[in-house]
Biopython code that builds the backbone (N, CA, C, O; Angstrom):
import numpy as np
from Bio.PDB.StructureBuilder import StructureBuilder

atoms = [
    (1, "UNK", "N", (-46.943, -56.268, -4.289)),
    (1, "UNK", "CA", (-45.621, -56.848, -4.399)),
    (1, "UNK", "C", (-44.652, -55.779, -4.870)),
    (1, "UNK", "O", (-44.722, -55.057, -5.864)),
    (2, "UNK", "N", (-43.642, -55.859, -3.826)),
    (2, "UNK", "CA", (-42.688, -54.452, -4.425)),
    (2, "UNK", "C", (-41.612, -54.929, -5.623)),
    (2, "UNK", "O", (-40.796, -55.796, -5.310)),
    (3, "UNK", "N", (-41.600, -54.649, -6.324)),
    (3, "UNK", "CA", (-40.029, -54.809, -7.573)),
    (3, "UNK", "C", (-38.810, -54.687, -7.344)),
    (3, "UNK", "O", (-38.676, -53.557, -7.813)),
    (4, "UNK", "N", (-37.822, -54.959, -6.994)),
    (4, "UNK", "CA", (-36.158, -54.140, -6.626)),
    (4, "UNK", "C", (-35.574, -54.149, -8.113)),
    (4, "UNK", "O", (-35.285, -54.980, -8.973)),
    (5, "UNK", "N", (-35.558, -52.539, -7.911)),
    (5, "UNK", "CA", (-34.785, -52.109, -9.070)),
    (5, "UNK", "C", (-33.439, -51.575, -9.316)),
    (5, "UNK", "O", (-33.082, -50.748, -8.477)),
    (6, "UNK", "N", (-32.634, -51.827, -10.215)),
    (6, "UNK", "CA", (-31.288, -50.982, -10.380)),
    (6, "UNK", "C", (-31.761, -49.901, -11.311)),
    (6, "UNK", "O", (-32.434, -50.148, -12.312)),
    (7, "UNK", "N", (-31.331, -48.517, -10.895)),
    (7, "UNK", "CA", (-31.471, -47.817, -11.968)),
    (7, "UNK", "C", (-30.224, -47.016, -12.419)),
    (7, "UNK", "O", (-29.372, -46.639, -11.615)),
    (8, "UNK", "N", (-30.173, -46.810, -13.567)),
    (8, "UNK", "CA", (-28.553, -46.636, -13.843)),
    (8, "UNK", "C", (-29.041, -44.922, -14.526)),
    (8, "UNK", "O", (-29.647, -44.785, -15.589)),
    (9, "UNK", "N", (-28.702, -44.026, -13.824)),
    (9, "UNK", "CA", (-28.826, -42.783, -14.113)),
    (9, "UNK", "C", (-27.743, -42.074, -15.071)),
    (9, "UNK", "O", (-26.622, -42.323, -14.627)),
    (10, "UNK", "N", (-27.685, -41.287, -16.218)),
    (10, "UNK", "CA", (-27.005, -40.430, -16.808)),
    (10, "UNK", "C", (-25.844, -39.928, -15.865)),
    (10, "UNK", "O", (-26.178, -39.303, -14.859)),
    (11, "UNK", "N", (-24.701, -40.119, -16.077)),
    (11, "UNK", "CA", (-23.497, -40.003, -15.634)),
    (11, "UNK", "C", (-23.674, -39.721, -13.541)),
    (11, "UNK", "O", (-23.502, -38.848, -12.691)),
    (12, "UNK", "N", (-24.045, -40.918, -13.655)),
    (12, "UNK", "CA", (-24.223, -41.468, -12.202)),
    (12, "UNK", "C", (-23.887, -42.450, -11.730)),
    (12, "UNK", "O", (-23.864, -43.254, -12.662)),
    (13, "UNK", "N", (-23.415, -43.238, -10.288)),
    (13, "UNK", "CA", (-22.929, -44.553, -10.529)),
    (13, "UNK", "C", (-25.078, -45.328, -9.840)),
    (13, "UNK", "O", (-25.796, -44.815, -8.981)),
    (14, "UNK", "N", (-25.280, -46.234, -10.454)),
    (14, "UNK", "CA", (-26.262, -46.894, -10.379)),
    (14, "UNK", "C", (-26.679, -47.175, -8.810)),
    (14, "UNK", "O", (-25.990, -47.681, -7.925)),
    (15, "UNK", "N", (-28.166, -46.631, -8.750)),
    (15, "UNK", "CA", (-28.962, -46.917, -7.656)),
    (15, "UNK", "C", (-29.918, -48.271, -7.662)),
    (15, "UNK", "O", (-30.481, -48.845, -8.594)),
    (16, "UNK", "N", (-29.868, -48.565, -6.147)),
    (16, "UNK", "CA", (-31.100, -49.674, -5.817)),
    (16, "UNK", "C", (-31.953, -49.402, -5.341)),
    (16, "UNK", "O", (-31.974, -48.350, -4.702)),
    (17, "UNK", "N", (-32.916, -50.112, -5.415)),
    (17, "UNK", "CA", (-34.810, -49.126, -4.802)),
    (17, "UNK", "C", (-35.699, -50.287, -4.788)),
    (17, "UNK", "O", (-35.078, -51.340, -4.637)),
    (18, "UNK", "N", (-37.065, -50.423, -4.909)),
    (18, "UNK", "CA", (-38.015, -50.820, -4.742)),
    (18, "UNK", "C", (-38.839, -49.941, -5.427)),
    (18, "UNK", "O", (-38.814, -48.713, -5.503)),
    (19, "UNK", "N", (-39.752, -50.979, -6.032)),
    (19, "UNK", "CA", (-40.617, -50.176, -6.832)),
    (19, "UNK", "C", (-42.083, -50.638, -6.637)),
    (19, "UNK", "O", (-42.114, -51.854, -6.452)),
    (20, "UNK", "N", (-43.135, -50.141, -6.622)),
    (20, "UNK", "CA", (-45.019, -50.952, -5.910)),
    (20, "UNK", "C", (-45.254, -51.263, -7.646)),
    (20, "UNK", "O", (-45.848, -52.279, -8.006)),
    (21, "UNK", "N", (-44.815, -50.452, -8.445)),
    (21, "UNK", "CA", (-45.369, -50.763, -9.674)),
    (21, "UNK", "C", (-44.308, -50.372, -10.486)),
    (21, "UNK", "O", (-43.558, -49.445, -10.179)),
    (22, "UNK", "N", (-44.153, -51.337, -11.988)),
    (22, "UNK", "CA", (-43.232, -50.798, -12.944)),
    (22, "UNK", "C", (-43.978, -49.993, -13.827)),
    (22, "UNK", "O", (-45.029, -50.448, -14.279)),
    (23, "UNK", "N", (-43.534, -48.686, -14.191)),
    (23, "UNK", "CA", (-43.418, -47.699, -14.953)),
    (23, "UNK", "C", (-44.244, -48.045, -16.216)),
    (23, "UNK", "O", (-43.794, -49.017, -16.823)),
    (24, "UNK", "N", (-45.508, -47.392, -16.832)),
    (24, "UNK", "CA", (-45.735, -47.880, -17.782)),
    (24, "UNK", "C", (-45.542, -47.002, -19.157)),
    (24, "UNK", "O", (-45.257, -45.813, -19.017)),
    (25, "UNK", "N", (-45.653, -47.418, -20.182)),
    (25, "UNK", "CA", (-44.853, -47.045, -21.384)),
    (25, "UNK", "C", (-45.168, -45.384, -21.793)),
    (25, "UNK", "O", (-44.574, -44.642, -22.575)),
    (26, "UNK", "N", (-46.302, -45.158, -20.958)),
    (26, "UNK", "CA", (-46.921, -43.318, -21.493)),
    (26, "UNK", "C", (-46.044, -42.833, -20.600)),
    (26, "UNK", "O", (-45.282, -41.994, -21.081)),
    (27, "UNK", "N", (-45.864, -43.121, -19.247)),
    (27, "UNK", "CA", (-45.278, -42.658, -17.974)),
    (27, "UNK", "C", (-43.962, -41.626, -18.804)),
    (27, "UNK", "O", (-43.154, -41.885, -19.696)),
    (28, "UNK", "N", (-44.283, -40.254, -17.905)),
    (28, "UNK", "CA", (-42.920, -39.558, -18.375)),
    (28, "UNK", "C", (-42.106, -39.034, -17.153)),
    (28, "UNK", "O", (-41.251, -38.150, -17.185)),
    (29, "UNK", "N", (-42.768, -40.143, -15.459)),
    (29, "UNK", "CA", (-41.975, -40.136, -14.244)),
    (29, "UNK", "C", (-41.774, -41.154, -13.790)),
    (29, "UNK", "O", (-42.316, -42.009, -14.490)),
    (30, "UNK", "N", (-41.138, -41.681, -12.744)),
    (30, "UNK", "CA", (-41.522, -42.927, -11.858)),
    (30, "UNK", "C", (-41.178, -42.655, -10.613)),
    (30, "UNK", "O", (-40.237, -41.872, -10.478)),
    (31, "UNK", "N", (-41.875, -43.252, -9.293)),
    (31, "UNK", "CA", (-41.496, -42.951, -8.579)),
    (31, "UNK", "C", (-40.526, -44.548, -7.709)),
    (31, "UNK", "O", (-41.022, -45.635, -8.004)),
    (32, "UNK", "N", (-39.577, -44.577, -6.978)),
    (32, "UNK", "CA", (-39.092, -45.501, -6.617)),
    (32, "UNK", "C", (-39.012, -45.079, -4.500)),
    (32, "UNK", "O", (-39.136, -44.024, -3.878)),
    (33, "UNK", "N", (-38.813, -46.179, -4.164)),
    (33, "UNK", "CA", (-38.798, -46.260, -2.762)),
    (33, "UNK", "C", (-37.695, -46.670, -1.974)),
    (33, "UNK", "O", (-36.930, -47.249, -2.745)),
    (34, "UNK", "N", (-37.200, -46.664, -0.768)),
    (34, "UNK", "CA", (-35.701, -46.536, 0.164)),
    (34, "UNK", "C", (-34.716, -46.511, -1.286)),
    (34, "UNK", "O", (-34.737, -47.530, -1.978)),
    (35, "UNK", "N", (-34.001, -45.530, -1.656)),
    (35, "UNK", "CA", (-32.860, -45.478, -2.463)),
    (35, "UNK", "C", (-31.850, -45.744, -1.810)),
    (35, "UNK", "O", (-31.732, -45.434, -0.624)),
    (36, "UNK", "N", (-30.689, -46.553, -2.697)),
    (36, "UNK", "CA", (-29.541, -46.714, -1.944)),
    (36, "UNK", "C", (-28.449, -46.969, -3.109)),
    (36, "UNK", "O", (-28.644, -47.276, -4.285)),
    (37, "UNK", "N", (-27.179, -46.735, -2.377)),
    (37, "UNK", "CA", (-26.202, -47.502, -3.609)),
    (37, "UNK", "C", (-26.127, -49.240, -3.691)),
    (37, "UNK", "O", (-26.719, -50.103, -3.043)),
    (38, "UNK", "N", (-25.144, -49.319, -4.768)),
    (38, "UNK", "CA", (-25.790, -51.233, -4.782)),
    (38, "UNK", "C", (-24.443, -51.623, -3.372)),
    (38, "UNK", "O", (-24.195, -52.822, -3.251)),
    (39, "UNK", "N", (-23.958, -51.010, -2.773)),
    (39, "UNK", "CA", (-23.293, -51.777, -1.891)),
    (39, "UNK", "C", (-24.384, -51.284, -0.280)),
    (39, "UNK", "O", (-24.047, -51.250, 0.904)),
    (40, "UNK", "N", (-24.955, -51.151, -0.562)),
    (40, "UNK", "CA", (-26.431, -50.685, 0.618)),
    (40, "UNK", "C", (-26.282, -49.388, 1.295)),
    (40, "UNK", "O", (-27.127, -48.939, 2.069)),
    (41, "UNK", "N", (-25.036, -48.719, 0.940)),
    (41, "UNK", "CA", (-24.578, -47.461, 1.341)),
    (41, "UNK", "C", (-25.457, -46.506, 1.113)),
    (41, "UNK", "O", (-26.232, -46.631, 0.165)),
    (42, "UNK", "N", (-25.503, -45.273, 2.014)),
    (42, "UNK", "CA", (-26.464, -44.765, 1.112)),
    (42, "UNK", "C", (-26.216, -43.263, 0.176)),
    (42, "UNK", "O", (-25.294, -42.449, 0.234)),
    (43, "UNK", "N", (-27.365, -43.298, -0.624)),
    (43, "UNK", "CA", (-26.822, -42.003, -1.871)),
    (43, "UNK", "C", (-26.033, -40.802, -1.225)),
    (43, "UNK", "O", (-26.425, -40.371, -0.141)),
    (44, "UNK", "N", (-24.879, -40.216, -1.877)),
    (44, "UNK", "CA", (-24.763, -39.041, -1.096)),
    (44, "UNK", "C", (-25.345, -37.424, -1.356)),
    (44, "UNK", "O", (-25.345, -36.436, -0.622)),
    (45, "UNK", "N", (-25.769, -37.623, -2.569)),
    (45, "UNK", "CA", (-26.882, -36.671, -2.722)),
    (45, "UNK", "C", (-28.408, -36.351, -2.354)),
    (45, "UNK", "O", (-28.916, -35.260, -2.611)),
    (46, "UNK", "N", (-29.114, -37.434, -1.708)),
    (46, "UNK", "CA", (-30.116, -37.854, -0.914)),
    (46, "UNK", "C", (-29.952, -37.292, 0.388)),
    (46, "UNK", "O", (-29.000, -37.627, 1.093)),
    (47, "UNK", "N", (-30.555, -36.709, 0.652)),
    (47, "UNK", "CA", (-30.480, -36.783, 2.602)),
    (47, "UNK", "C", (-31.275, -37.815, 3.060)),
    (47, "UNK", "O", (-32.174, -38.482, 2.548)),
    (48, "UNK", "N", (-30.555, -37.786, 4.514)),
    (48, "UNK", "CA", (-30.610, -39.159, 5.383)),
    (48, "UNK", "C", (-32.278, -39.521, 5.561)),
    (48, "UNK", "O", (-32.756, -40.651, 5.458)),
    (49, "UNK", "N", (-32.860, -38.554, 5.788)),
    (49, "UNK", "CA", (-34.386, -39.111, 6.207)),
    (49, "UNK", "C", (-35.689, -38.936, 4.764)),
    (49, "UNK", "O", (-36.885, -38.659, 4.865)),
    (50, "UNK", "N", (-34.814, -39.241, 3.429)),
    (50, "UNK", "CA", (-35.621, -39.117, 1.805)),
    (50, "UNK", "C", (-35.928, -40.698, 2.419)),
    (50, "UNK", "O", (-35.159, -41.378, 3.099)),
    (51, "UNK", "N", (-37.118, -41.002, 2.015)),
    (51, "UNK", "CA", (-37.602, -42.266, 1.833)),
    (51, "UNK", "C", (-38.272, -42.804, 0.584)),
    (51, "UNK", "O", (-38.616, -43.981, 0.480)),
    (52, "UNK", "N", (-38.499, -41.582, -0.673)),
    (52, "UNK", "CA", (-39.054, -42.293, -1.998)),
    (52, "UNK", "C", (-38.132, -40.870, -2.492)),
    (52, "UNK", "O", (-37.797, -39.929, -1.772)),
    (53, "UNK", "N", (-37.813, -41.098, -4.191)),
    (53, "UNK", "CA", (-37.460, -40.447, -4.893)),
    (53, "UNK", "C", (-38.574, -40.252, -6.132)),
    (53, "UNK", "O", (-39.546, -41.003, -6.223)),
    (54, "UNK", "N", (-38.337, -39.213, -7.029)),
    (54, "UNK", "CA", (-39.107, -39.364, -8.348)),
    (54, "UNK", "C", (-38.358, -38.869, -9.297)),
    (54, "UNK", "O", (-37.737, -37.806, -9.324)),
    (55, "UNK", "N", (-38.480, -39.950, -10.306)),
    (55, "UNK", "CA", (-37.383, -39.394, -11.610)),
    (55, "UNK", "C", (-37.638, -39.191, -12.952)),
    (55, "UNK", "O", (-38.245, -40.059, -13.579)),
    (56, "UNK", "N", (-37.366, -38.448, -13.344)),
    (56, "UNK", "CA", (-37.815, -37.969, -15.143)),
    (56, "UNK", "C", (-37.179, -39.486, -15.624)),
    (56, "UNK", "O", (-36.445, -40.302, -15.067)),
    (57, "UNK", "N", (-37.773, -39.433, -16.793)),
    (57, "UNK", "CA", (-36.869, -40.475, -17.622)),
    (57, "UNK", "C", (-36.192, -40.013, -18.364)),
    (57, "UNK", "O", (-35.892, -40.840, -19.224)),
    (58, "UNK", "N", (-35.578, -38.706, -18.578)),
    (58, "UNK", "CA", (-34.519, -37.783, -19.478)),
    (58, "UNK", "C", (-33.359, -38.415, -18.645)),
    (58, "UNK", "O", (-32.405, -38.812, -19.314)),
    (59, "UNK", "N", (-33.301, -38.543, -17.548)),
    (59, "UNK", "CA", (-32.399, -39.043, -16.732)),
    (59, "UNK", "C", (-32.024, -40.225, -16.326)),
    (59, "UNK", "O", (-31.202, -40.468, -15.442)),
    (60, "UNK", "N", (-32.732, -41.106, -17.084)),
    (60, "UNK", "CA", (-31.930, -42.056, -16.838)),
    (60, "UNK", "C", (-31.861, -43.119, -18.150)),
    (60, "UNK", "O", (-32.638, -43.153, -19.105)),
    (61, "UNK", "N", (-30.745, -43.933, -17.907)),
    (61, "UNK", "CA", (-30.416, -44.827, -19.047)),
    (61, "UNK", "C", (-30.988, -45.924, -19.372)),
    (61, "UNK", "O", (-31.248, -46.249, -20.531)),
    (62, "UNK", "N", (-31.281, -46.725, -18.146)),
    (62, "UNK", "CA", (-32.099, -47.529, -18.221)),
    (62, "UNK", "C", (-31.862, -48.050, -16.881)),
    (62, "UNK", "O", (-31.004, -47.715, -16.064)),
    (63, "UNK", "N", (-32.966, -49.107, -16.791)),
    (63, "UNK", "CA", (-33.311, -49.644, -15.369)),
    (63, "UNK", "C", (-33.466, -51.323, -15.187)),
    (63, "UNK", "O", (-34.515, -51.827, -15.587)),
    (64, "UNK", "N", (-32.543, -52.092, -14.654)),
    (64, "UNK", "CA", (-32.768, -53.221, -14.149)),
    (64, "UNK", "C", (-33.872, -53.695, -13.361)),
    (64, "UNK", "O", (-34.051, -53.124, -12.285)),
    (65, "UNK", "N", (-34.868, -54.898, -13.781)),
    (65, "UNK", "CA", (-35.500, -55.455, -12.828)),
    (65, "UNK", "C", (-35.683, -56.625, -12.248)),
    (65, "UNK", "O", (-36.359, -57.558, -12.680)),
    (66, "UNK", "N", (-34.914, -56.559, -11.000)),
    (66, "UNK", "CA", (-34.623, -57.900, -9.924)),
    (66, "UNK", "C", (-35.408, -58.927, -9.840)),
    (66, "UNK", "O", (-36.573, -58.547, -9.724)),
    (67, "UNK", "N", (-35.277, -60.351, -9.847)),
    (67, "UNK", "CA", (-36.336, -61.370, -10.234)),
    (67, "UNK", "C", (-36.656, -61.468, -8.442)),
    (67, "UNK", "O", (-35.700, -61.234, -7.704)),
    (68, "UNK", "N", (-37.893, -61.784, -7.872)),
    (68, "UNK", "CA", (-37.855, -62.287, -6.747)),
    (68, "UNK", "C", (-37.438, -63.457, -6.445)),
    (68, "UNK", "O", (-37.009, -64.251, -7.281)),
    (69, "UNK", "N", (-37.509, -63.648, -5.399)),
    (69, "UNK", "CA", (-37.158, -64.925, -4.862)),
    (69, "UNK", "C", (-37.884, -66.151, -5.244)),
    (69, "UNK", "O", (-37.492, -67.284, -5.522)),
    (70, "UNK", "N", (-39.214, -65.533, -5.169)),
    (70, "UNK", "CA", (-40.159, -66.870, -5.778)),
    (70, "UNK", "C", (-40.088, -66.995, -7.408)),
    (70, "UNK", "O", (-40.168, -68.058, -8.023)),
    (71, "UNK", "N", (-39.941, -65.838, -7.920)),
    (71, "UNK", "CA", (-39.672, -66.115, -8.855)),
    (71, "UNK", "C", (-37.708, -66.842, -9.660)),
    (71, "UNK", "O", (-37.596, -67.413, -10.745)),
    (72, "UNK", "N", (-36.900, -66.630, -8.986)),
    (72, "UNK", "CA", (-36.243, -67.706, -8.732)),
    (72, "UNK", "C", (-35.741, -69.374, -8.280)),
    (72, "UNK", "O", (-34.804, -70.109, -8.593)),
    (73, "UNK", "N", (-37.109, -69.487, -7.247)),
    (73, "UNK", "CA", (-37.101, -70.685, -7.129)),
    (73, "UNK", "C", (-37.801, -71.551, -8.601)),
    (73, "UNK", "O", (-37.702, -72.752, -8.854)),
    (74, "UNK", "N", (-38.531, -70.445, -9.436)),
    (74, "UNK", "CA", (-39.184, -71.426, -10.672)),
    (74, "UNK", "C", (-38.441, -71.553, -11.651)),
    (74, "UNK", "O", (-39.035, -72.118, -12.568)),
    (75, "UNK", "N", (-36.920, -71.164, -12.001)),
    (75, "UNK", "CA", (-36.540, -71.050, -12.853)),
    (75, "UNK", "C", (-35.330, -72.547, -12.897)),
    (75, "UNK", "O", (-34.322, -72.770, -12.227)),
    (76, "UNK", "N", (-35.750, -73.042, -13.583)),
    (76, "UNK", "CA", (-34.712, -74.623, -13.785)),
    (76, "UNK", "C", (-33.619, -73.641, -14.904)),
    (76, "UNK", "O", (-33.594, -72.911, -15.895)),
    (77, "UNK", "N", (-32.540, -74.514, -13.494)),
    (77, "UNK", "CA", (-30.993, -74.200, -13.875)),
    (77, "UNK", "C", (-30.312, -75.603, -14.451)),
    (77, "UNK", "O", (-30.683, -76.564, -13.778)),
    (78, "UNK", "N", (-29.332, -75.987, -15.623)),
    (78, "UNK", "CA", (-28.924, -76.940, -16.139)),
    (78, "UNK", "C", (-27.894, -77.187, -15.116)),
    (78, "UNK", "O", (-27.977, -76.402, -14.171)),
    (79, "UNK", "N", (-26.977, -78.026, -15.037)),
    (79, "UNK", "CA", (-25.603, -77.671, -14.611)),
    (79, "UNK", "C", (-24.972, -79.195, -14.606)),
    (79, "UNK", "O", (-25.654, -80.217, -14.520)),
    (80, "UNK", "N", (-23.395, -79.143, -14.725)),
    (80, "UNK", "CA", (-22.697, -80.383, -15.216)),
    (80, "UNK", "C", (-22.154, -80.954, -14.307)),
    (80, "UNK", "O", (-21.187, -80.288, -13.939)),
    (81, "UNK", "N", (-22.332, -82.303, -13.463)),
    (81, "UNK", "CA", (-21.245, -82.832, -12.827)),
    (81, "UNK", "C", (-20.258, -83.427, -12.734)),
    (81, "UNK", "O", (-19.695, -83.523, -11.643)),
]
sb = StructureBuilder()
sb.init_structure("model")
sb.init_model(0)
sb.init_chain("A")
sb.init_seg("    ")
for serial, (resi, resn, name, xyz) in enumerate(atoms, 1):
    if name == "N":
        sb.init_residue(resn, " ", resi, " ")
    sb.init_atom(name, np.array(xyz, "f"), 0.0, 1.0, " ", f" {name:<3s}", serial, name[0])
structure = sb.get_structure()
């Protein structure tokens, strides 16, 4: 199951990716998969045919992780009519 991640890099504007596994706490890399900006554009520091990146964690600030879909359908929402 892949992860979609935001990762918000040190004076960068924030990337989207896919991830096979999240990063575990010894990890001092990660690697992520199709990079893109969050409007699906793609990076302009990347060239066109990069298909995974790998990143120190000196570099980045921190990282969002996207709920799936299934895991959205389990989540009870309140709401007022």
């Amino acid at each position: 199951m892949a992860f979609t991640v935001i990762i918000h890099l040190a004076n960068e504007d924030p990337l989207v990716a896919e991830m096979e596994e999240l990063p575990n706490p010894g990890d001092t890399n990660f690697r992520c998969i199709n990079p893109r900006r969050k409007d699906g554009k793609p990076v302009l520091y990347v060239d066109q045919g990069c298909t995974s990146l790998i990143f120190s964690w000196n570099r980045v600030s921190f990282m969002e992780v996207m709920g799936s879909e299934e895991e959205e359908k389990k989540v009870v929402e309140f709401f007022r009519e």
